[in-house]
N, C-alpha and C positions, 0 to 999 in steps of 0.2 A: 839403842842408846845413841845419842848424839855424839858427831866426832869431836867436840871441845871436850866432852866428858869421858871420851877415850883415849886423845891425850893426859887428860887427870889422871888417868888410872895407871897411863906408863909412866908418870913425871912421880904417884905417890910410890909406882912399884921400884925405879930407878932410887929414891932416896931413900926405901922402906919404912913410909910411914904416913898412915892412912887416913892422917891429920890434918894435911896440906889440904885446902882450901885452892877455889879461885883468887881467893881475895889474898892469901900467902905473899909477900914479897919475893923478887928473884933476888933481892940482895938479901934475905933472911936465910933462905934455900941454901944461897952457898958460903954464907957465913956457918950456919948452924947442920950443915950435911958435909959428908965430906965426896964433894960435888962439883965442879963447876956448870956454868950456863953452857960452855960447848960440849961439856957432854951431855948435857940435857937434851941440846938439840941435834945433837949426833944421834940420839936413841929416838925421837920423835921424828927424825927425815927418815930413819931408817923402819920404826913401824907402820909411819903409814905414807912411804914411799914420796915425799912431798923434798922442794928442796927451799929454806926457810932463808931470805935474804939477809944478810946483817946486820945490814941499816934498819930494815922493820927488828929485827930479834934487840937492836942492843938500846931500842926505845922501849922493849916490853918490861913495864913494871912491874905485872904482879903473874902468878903463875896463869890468869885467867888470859890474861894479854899473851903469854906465849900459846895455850890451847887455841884461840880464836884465829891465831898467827896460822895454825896446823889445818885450823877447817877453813879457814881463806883460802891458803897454798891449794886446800884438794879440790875447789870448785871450778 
């Protein structure tokens, strides 16, 4: 599995729900989870050892945009 697709799977297991999409918004996420984006990205620097700048993280719109964030950082 690819790592954009392995961040989806910590970002669906951190808000428990297996519905989030790429295409999902990150202001949907923390409207409708009880979530924010930094811990989103505190659990994605932290599983796959990456460290995610904030200027790229707080231009990502949709959940697809923070996963690609995750396999750029690990290249």
């Amino acid at each position: 599995m690819n790592l954009k697709y392995e961040a989806l799977k910590v970002i669906r297991e951190q808000v428990g729900d297996r519905g989030i999409g790429l295409t999902t918004t990150v202001a949907a996420l923390t409207e409708k989870y009880e979530t924010s984006i930094e811990q989103l990205v505190e659990a994605l620097e932290s599983e796959f050892g990456v460290e995610l700048s904030e200027e790229l993280v707080v231009d990502a719109e949709t959940v697809g945009d923070l996963c690609a964030l995750v396999a750029r950082a690990d290249e």
